[in-house]
TORZA-271544 format. One record per residue (C-alpha): residue in one letter; residue number from 1; x, y, z. Coordinates in nm, 3 decimals. Example, Ala and Ser with C-alpha at 12.3 -4.5 7.8 and 13.67 -1.06 7.14 Angstrom:
# residues 2
ATOM residuo num      xx      yy      zz
ATOM       A   1   1.230  -0.450   0.780
ATOM       S   2   1.367  -0.106   0.714
***
This chain:
# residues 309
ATOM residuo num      xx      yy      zz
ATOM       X   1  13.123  17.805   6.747
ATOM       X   2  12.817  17.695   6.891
ATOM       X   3  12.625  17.997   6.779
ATOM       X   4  12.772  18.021   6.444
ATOM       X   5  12.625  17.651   6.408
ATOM       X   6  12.309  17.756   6.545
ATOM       X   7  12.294  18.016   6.274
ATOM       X   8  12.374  17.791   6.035
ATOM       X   9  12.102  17.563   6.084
ATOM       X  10  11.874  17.798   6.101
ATOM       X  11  11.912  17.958   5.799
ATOM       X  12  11.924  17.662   5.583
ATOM       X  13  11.610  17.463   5.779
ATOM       X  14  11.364  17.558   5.510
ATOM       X  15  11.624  17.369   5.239
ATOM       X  16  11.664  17.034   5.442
ATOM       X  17  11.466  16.772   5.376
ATOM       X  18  11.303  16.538   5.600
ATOM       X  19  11.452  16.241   5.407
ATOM       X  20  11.815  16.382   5.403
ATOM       X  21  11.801  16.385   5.766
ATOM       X  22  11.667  15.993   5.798
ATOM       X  23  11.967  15.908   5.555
ATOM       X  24  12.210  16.137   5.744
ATOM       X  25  12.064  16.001   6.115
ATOM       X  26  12.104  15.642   5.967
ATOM       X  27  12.474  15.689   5.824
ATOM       X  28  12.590  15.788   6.126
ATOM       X  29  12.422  15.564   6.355
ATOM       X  30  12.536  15.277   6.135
ATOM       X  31  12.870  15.355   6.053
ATOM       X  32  12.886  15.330   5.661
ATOM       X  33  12.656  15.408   5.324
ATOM       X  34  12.576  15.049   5.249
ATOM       X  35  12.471  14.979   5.615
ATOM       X  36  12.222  15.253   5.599
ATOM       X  37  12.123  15.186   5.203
ATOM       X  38  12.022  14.825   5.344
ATOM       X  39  11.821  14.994   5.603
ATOM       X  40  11.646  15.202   5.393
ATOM       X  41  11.590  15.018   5.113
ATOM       X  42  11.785  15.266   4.911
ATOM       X  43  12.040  15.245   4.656
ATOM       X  44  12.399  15.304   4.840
ATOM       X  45  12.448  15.625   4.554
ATOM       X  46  12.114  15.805   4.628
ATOM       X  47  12.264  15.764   4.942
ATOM       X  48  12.590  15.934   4.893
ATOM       X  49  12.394  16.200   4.712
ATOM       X  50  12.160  16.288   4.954
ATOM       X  51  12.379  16.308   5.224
ATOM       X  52  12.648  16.556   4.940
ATOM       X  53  12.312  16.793   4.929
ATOM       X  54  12.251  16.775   5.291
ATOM       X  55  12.650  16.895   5.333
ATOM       X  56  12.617  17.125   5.065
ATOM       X  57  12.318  17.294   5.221
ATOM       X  58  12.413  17.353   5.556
ATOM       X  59  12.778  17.428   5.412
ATOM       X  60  12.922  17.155   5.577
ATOM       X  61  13.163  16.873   5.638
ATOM       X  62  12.935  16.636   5.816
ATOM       X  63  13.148  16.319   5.758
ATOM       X  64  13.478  16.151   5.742
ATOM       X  65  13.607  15.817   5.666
ATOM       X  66  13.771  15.675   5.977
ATOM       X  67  13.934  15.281   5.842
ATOM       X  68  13.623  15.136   5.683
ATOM       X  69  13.359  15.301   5.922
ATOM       X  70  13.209  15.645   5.828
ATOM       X  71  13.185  15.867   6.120
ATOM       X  72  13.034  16.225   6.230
ATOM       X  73  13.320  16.531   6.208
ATOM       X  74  13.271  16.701   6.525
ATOM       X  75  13.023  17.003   6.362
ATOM       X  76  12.843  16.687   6.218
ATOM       X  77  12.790  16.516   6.549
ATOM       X  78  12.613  16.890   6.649
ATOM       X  79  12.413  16.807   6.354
ATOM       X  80  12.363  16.432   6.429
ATOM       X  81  12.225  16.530   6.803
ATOM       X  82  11.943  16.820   6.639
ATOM       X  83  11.845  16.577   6.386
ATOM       X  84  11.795  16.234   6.609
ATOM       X  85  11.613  16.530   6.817
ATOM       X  86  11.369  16.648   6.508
ATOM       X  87  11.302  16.296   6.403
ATOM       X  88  11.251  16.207   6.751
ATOM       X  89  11.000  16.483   6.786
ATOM       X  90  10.818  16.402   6.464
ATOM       X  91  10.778  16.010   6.557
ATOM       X  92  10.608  16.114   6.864
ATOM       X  93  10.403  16.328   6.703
ATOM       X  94  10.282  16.061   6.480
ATOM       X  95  10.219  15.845   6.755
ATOM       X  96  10.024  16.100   6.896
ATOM       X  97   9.788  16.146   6.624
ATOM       X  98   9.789  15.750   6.617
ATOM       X  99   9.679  15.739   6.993
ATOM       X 100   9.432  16.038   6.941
ATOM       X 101   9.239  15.835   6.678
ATOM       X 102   9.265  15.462   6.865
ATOM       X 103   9.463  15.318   6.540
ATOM       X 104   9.742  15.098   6.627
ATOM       X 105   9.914  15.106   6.290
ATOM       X 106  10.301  15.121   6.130
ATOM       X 107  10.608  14.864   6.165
ATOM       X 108  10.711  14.670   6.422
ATOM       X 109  11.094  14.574   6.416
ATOM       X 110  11.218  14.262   6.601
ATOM       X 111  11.495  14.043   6.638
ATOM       X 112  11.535  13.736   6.811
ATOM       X 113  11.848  13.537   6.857
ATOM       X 114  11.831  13.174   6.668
ATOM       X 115  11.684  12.968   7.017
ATOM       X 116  11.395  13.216   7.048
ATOM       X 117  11.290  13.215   6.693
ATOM       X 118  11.059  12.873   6.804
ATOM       X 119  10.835  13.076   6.987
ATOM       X 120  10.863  13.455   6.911
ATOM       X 121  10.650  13.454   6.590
ATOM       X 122  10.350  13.299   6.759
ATOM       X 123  10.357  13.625   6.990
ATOM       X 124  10.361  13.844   6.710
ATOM       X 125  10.103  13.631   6.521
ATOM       X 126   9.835  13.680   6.777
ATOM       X 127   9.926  14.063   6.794
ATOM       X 128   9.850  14.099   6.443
ATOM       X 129   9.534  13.931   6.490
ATOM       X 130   9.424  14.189   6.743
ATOM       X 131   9.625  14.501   6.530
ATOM       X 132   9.575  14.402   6.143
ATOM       X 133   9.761  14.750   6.047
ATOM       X 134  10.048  14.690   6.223
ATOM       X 135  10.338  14.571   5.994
ATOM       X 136  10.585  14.276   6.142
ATOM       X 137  10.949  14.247   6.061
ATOM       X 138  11.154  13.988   6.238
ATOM       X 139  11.495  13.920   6.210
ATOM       X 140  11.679  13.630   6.334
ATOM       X 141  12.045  13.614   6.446
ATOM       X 142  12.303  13.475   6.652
ATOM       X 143  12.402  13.686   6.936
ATOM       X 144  12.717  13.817   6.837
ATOM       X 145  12.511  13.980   6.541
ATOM       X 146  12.207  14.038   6.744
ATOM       X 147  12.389  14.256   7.007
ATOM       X 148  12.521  14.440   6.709
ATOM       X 149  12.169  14.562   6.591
ATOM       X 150  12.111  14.628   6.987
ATOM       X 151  12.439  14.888   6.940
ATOM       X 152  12.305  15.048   6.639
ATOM       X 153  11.964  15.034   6.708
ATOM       X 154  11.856  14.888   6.427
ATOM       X 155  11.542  14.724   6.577
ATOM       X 156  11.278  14.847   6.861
ATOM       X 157  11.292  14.548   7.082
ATOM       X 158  11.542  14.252   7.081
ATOM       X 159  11.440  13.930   7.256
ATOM       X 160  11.752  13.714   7.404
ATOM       X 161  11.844  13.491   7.707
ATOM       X 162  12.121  13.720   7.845
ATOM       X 163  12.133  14.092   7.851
ATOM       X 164  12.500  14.224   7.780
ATOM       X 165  12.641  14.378   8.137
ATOM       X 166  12.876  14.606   7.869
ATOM       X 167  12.601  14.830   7.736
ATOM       X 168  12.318  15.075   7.901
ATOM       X 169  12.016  14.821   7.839
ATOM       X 170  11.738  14.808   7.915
ATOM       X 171  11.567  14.503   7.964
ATOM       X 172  11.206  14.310   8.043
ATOM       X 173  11.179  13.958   8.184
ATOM       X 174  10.886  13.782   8.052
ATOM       X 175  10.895  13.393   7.972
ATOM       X 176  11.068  13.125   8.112
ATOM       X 177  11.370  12.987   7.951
ATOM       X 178  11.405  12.564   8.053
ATOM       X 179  11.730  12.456   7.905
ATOM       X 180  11.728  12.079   7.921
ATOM       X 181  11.946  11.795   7.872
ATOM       X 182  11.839  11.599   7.513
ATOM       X 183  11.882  11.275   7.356
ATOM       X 184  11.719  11.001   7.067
ATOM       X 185  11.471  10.789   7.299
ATOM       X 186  11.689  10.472   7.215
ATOM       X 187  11.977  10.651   7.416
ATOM       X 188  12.099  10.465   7.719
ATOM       X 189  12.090  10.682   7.950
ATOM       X 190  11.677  10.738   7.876
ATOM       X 191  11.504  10.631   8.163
ATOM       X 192  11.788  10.707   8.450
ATOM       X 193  11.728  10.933   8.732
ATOM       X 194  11.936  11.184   8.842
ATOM       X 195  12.213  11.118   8.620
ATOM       X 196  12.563  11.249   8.740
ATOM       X 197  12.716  11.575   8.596
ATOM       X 198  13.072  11.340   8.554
ATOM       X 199  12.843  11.083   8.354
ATOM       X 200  12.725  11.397   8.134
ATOM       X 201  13.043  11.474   8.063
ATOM       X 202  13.115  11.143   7.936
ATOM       X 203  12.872  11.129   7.641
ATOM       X 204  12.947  11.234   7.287
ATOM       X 205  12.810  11.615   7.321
ATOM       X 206  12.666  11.860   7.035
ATOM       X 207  12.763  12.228   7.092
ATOM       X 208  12.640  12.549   6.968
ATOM       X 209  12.941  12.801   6.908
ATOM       X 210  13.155  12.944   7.197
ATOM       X 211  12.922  13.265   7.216
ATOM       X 212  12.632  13.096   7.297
ATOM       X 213  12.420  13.186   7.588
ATOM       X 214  12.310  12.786   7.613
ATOM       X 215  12.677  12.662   7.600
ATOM       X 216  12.825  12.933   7.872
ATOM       X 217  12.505  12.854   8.126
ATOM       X 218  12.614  12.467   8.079
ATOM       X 219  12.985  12.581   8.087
ATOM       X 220  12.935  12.730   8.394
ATOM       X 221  12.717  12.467   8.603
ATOM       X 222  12.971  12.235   8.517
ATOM       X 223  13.290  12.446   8.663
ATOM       X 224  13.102  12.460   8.975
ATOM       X 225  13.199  12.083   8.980
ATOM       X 226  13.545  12.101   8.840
ATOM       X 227  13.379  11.950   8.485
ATOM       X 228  13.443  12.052   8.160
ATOM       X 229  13.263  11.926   7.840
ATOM       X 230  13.487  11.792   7.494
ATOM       X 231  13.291  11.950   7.250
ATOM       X 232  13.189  11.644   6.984
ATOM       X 233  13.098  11.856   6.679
ATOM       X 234  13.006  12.230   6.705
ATOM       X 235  12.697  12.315   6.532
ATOM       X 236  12.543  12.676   6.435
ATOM       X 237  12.182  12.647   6.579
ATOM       X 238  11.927  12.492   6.758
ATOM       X 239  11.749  12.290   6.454
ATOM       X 240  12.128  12.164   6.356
ATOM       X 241  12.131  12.057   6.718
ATOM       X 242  11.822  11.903   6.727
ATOM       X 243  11.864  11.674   6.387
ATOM       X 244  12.244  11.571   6.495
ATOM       X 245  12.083  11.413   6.815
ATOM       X 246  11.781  11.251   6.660
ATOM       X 247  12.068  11.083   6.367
ATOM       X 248  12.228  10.943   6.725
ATOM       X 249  12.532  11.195   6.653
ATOM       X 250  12.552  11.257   7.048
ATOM       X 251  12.359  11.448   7.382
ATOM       X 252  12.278  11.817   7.405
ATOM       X 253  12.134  12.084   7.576
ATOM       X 254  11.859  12.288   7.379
ATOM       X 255  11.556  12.507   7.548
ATOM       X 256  11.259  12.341   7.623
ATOM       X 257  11.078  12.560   7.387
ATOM       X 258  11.230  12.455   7.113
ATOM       X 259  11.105  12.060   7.108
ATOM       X 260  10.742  12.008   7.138
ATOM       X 261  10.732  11.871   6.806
ATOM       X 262  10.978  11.650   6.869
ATOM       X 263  10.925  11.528   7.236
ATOM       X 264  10.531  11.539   7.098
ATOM       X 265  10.638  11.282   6.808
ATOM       X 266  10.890  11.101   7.064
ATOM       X 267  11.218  11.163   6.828
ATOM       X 268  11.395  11.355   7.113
ATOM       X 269  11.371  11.233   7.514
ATOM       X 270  11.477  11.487   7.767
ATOM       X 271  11.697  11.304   7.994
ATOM       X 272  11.704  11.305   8.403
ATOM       X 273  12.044  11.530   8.446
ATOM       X 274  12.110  11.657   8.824
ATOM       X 275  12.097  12.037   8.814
ATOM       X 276  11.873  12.050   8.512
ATOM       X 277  11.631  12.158   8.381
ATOM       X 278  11.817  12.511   8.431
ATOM       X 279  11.585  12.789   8.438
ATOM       X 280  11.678  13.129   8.284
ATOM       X 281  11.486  13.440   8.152
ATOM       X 282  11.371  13.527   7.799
ATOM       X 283  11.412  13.928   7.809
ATOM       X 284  11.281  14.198   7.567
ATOM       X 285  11.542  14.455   7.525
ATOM       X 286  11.636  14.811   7.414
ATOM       X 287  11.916  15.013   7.420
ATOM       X 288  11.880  15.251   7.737
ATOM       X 289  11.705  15.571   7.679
ATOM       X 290  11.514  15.506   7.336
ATOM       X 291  11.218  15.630   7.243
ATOM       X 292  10.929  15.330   7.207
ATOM       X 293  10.689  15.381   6.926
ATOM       X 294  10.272  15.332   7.055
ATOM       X 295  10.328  15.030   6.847
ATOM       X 296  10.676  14.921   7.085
ATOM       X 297  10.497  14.973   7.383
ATOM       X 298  10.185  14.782   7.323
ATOM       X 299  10.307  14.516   7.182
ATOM       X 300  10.597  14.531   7.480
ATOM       X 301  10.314  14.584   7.754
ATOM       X 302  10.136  14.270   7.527
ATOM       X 303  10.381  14.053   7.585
ATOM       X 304  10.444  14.117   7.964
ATOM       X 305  10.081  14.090   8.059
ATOM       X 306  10.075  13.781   7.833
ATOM       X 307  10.306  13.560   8.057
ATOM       X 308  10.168  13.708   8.370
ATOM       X 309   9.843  13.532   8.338
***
């Protein structure tokens, strides 16, 4: 079987095109035409046709329809593996010849869950400013949909507070991540030290959803003392946060990052909470085993050597 593929391939190389092998690599990697007509800024029927040719070709069944997701048949995984191989091959190559003449040029592809979006685009801004010819996209997301691009690999790095333990990851440390206790300057408790964790508990508190890496970090210091919060209102992200505590709506917890402009303008106070501020890690991720573009890795090693000043 193997060798009969082989052959297959082989004969029909001359006839595949470079772009019906980005479409196939894409459909299968995301599961579904429109998925990969979104990423590729194609029409979901050129799609469909380009991936009939590429079948018809190589004399084929590359796909099948499993429920709503479109997966590989098991000669198209064979072909999936040599083409992620090829296109690997060529990306390196153009790195190469972007290395060989000192130009740091083509896209770079992030995307930040909500909390880090404060601070993420002033990194890439001053990138830029040092690699005009580099193109920036960043996408923002919550981190149920954020460690769904990680799983496809829709992006080449993602920045988040916790790295998922279920998936081969790899991951950087780089900035400091204060998560502090938040409330409008008239608040009572403004001006208290070392407020108790039962008094926290007490106050009319502002949420982020369930999946939040925030909410689980506070859920967790507080089952260390046998506390657990009564969600007031549950709001999406950090800005909703931010404006339900300055209207006087309740307390919160947001990152540090996040409130210069208010703590700067003194609508927000950080209040005196024992065991906060609590310090976590802003990591740069990507999935175990990709391949970094010149453009990944300097803009990776950029970042690192940034926050180690």
């Amino acid at each position: 079987m193997r060798n009969d593929f082989s052959d297959t391939v082989r004969q029909n190389l001359p006839n595949i095109t470079l772009r019906q092998m980005q479409i196939f690599e894409s459909v299968v990697r995301l599961g579904g035409y429109t998925r990969a007509a979104n990423e590729l800024h194609l029409t979901q029927p050129t799609v469909s046709m380009q991936i009939t040719k590429l079948s018809e070709v190589l004399g084929l069944e590359l796909l099948e329809q499993s429920g709503r997701k479109t997966t590989a048949t098991s000669i198209g995984s064979q072909v999936y593996d040599n083409v992620q191989e090829i296109l690997q091959r060529l990306a390196a190559l153009g790195d190469l010849a972007d290395d060989l003449k000192g130009v740091l040029q083509g896209e770079l592809k992030v995307s930040v869950i909500t909390t880090a979006a404060y601070f993420m685009p002033h990194y890439m801004g001053k990138f830029i400013e040092d690699h005009p010819l580099v193109t920036p996209r960043l996408t923002i997301s919550n981190r149920t949909d954020a460690i769904e691009r990680l799983r496809t690999n829709q992006d080449d790095l993602l920045i988040m507070g916790k790295v998922p333990s279920t998936m081969p990851v790899k991951a950087y440390p780089f900035i400091n991540n204060e998560v502090v206790v938040i409330a409008r300057p008239d608040h009572p408790l403004r001006g208290q030290e070392n407020i108790p964790l039962e008094q926290l508990v007490k106050e009319r508190f502002l949420v982020r959803e369930p999946g939040s890496g925030t909410r689980r970090a506070v859920d967790q210091l507080l089952a260390q003392s046998d506390l657990k919060l009564t969600p007031y209102m549950e709001l999406g992200n950090a800005e909703a946060i931010k404006q339900g505590v300055m209207a006087g709506l309740g307390i919160s917890v947001l990152s540090r990052r996040n409130l210069d402009l208010e703590l700067s303008s003194d609508r927000i106070t950080i209040l005196d909470v024992q065991g906060f501020p609590l310090v976590r890690r802003w990591y740069a991720a990507h999935y175990q085993g990709k391949r970094l573009s010149l453009v990944t890795r300097s803009f990776l090693e950029y970042i690192l050597n940034e926050n180690a000043k």
